[in-house]
N, C-alpha and C positions, 0 to 999 in steps of 0.2 A: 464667170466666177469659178465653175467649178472646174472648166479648162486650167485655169492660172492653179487650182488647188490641184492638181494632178500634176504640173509639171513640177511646183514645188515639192509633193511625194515623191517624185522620180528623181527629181535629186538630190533629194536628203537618203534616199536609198542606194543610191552611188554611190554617195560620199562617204556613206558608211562602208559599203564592199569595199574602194577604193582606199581609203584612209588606211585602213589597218594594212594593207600589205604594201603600202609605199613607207610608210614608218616604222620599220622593223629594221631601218640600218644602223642602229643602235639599242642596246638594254632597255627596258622599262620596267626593270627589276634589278633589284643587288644581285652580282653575280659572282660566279668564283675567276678570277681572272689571272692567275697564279700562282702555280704551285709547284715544289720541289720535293717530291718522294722520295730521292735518292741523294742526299745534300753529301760534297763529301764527309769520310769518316768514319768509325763506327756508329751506325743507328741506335742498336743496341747502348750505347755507353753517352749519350747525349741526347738530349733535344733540340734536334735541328730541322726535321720535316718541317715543312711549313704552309699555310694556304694563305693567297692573299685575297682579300675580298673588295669591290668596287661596286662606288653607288653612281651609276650614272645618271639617276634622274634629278629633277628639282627641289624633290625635299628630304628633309634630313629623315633617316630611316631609324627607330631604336629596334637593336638585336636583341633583345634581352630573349632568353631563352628559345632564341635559333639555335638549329647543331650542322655543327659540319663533319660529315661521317662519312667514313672509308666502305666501301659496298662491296668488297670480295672476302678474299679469306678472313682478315681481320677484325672488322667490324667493330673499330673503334670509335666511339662519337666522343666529341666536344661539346659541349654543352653551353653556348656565349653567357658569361655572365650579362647578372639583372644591370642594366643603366647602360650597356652599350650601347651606344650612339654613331652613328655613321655619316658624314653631311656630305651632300652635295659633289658630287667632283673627288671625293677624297677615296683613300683605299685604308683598310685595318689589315694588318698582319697577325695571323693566330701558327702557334707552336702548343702542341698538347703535352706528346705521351714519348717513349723512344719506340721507336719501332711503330708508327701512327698507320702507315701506309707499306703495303705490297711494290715490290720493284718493279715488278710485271701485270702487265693485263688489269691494273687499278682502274675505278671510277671513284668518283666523290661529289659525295650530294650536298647540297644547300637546304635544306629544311627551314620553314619557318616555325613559330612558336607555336601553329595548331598540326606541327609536322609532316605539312603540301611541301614537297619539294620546289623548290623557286627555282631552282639550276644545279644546271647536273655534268660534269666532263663527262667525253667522251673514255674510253678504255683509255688507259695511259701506260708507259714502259719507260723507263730508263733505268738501265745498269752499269751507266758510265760511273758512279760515286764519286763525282765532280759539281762544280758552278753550273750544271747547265739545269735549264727548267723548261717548264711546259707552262706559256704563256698563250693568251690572247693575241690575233697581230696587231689589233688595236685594241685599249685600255674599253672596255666592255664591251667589245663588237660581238654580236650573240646572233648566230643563225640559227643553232642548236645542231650544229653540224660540225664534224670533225676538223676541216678545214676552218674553222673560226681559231684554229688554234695551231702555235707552229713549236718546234723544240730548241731549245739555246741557251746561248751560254749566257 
């Protein structure tokens, strides 16, 4: 008996070590999964920066008073309005302020409503003032590693 209760402790103890870093090849959190700091244009004379956000888990997530906020010079937050809702598989697009986001050496964090950061880019740069963005290479792929992310048009 207490043989069989020790081998069942040892693998409920594996499975824990082991579970968690085999299932990290996808999100288990909303994440930020594109965004365009440099949209063409004037920035200045439009709102056009943009961040888009993706919920890759099973349930529907409400934002309501998440921020999504620019972390160098600027330090602009967005504040998700009360009822936002997120489901499943789906992505929201947020546009704030002119001028939201730095051209260079950007980050942008994901806050939730007791304002823990949930997800965070890496440093970002683009000075082309073109179509092109800084994406995910796949639709919430999260290592929290630079490389989870590629730049395009």
């Amino acid at each position: 008996m207490i043989r069989n209760l020790t081998i069942l402790f040892s693998i409920m103890f594996l499975s824990i070590l082991i579970i968690p870093a085999s299932s990290q090849s996808d999100a288990n959190h909303i994440v930020i999964n594109e965004i365009d700091i440099n949209p063409p244009g004037d920035d200045s004379a439009t709102i056009s920066e943009w961040v888009e956000l993706y919920n890759p888990t099973n349930s529907e997530v409400d934002l309501s008073g998440w921020q999504i906020a620019s972390t160098t010079v600027l330090k602009k937050t967005l504040t998700i309005p009360d009822g936002t809702m997120i489901s499943p598989g789906n992505f929201l697009k947020f546009s704030y302020q002119t001028i939201w986001f730095t051209d260079s050496n950007e980050s942008v964090e994901l806050r939730d409503d007791n304002g823990i950061i949930v997800d965070k880019t890496p440093l970002l740069s683009d000075i082309q003032n073109d179509f092109s963005s800084w994406r995910r290479i796949n639709d919430g792929y999260d290592f929290d590693s630079v490389s989870d992310w590629i730049f395009t048009t």
